[in-house]
C-alpha positions in Angstrom: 109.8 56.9 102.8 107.9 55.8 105.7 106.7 58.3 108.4 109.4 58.9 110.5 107.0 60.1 113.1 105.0 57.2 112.9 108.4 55.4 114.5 109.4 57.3 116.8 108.6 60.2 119.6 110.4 63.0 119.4 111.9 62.3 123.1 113.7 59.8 121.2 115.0 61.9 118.9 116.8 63.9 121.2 118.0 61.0 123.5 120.2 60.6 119.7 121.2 64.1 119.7 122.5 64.0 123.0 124.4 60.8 122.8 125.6 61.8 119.4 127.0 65.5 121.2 128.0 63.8 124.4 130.7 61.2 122.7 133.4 60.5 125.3 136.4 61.9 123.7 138.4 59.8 126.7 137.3 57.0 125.4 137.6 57.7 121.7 135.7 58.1 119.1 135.3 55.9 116.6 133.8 55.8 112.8 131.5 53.0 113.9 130.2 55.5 116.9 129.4 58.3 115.3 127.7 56.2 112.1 125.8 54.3 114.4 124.2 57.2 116.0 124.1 59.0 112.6 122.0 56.2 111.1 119.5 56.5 114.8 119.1 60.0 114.2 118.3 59.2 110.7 115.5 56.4 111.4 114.3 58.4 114.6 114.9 62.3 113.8 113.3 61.7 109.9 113.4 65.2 109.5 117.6 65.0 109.0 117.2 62.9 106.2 113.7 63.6 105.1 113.9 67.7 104.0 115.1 67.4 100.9 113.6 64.3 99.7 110.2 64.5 97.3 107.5 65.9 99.3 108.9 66.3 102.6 108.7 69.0 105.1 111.9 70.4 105.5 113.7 73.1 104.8 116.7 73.9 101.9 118.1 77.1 102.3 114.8 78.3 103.0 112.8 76.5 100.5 109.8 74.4 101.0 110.7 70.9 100.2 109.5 69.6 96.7 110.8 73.2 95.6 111.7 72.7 91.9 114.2 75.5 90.5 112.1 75.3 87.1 109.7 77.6 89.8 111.8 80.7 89.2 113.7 79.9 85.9 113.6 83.9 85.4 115.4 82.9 82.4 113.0 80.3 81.0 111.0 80.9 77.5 107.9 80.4 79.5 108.8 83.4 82.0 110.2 86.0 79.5 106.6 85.2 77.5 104.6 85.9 80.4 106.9 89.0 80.9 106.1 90.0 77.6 102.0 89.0 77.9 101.7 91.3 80.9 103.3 94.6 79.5 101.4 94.0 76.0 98.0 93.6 78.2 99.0 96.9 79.9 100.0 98.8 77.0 96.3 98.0 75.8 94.8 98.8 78.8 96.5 102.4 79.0 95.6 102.8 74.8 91.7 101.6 75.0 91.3 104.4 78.4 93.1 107.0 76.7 90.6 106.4 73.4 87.7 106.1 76.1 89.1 109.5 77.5 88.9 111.3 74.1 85.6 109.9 73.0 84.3 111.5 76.3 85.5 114.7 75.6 84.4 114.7 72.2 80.6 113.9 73.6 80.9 117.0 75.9 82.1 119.2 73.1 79.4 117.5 71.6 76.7 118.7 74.2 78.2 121.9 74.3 78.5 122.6 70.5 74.4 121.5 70.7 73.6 123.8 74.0 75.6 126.6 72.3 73.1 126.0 68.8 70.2 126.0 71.1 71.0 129.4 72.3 71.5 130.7 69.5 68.4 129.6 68.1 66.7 130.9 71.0 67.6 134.6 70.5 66.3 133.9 66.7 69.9 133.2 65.2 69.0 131.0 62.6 71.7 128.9 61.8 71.5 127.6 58.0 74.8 126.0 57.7 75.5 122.3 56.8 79.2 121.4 57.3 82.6 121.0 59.1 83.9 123.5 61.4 87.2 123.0 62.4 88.6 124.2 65.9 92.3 124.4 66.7 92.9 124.6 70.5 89.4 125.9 71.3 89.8 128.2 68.2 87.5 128.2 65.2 88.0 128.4 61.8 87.4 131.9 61.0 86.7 131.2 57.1 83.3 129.4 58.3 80.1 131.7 58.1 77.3 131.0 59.3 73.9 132.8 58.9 74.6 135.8 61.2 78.7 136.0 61.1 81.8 134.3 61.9 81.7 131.0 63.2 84.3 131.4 66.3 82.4 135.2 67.0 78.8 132.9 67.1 80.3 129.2 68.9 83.3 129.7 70.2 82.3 131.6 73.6 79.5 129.3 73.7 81.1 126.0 73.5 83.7 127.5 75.9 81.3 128.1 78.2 79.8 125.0 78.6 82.9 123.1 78.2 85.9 124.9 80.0 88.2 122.5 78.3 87.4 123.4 75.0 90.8 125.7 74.9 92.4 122.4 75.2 90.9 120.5 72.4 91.6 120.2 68.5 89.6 118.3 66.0 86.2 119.4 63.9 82.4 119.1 64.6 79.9 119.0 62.0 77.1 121.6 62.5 73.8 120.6 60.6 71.5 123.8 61.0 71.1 123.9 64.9 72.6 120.6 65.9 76.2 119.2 65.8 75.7 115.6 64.7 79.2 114.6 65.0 82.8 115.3 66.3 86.2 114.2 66.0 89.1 115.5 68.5 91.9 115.0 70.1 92.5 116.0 74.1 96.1 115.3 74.1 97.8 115.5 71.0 98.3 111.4 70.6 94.7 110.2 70.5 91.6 110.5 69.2 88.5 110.4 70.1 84.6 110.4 68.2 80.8 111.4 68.9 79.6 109.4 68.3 82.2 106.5 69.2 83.5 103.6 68.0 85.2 104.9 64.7 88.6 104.8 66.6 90.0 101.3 68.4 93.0 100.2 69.7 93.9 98.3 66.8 94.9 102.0 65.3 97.7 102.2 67.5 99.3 98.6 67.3 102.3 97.8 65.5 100.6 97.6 62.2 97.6 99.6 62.9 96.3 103.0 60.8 97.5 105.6 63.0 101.2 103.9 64.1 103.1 106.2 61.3 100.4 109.2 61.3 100.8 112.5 63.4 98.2 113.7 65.0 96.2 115.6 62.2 96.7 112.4 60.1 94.7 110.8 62.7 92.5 113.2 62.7 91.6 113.3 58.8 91.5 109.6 58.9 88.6 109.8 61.6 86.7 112.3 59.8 87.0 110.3 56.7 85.7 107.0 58.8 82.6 109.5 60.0 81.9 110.4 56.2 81.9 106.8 55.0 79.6 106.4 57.4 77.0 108.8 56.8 77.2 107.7 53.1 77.1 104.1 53.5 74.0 101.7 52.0 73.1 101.4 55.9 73.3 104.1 58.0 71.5 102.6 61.2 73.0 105.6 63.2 71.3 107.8 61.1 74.7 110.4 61.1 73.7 113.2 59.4 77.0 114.9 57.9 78.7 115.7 54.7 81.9 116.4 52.7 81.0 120.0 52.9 83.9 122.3 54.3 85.4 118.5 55.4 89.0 119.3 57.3 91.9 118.0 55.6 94.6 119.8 57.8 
C-alpha cells in the first residue's frame, strides 16, 4: 500500500473525522454519505485501514502489526521442545555444581587427612599403613590400625579439626604412610565427589547413567572402584598411589 502519509496531512485527516461525526441528521443520512467519507478517511487517515495490513503500524488488540499468532503458539512442537531444552539444561546445571560441590569437599578432607598425617609425623608417629579407611559421618572405621592405635583415636580429631565439616561427610580416603593420595565422599547423601576429580560426571546421574538405580553407598563403591582401575591401569599419568588393601565395599 502506498504511504498514506505521503498523501495527505494529518489536518486533513481530521477535516474527515469531523464531517463524518457532524452528519446532518435533518438532512438525512444516506449510505452514499457515510461511504463516501468512509472511503476519505480511508485514503487520508491510512492508519484506519492500514493497522492490520502486513507491516503496518497499527495496533490489534494491542499487538504490533505484522504480529503472527505462530509468535506465542504455547502449544506448538517447537515451544513445548524449547520448554523441555531449558529444564534439561538446568537439571545439568544443578547436577554438574552439586558434583563440583562434593569434589571440593573431598579436596579439603583431602588437605585435612594430609595436615592431620603431617602432625602426626611430627610428634614421631610413624604411620606405616597402606590402605582404605573408611569414615561414616566424620566417624572412622575402628577396625583400621595403624602403627600407634586406632585409626579414628589417631585421624579423626585431626581431620575434624581442620575441616569442621568432616562430621558431615561419608565416603573413604586412602592413607599411604603419611599422605592421603585419594578420597571419595559424599556431602549430601545423593552425590559424590573425588580427590582427585574427574572420576564422577554428570552422565552418572542421566536417565541411563551408572548411579541412576544406585543408593548412595553404591555410588560410592563404584567411585572407589573407578580410583582403583586407575591406579592399576597401563598408564597412570596421575601417578595415584592406592590399592585394593582394606578397599570399602559398604
Amino acid at each position: 500500500m502506498t504511504s498514506i502519509n505521503a498523501l495527505s496531512p494529518v489536518k486533513s485527516r481530521r477535516t474527515a473525522l469531523r464531517q463524518l461525526c457532524n452528519i446532518d441528521i435533518k438532512g438525512g443520512i444516506t449510505m452514499k454519505k457515510i461511504i463516501g467519507l468512509l472511503v476519505t478517511m480511508c485514503i487520508l487517515g491510512g492508519s484506519v485501514c492500514s493497522c492490520g495490513s502486513e507491516g503496518g503500524t497499527g495496533n490489534i488488540n494491542g499487538r504490533k502489526a505484522g504480529y503472527s499468532e505462530s509468535d506465542a503458539d504455547f502449544g506448538s512442537d517447537s515451544f513445548r521442545n524449547s520448554g523441555k531444552k531449558n529444564r534439561v539444561e538446568e537439571e545439568l546445571y544443578n547436577i554438574r555444581s552439586n558434583i563440583t560441590s562434593a569434589d571440593s569437599a573431598a579436596s579439603s578432607v583431602q588437605k585435612a587427612f594430609e595436615s592431620t598425617l603431617t602432625d602426626a609425623d611430627a610428634k614421631g608417629i610413624k604411620l606405616t599403613y597402606d590402605g582404605w579407611v573408611r569414615f561414616d559421618d566424620g566417624v572412622m572405621s575402628a577396625d583400621i590400625t595403624l602403627t600407634s592405635g586406632n585409626a579414628n583415636e589417631i585421624l579423626g580429631p585431626g581431620v575434624f579439626n581442620y575441616f569442621e565439616k568432616f562430621d558431615e561427610m561419608t565416603g573413604a580416603a586412602y592413607i599411604k604412610n603419611s599422605s592421603c593420595t585419594a578420597v571419595v565422599l559424599t556431602n549430601d547423601g545423593e552425590f559424590v565427589g573425588t580427590y582427585p576429580s574427574g572420576y564422577v560426571t554428570e552422565d552418572d546421574f542421566v536417565s541411563g547413567g551408572e548411579f541412576e538405580d544406585e543408593e548412595i553407598y553404591g555410588r560410592l563403591g563404584i567411585a572407589v572402584q573407578r580410583v582403583v582401575d586407575d591406579a592399576y591401569s597401563s598408564v597412570n599419568e596421575d601417578g595415584i598411589e592406592v590399592s585394593t588393601n582394606n578397599q570399602p565395599r559398604w
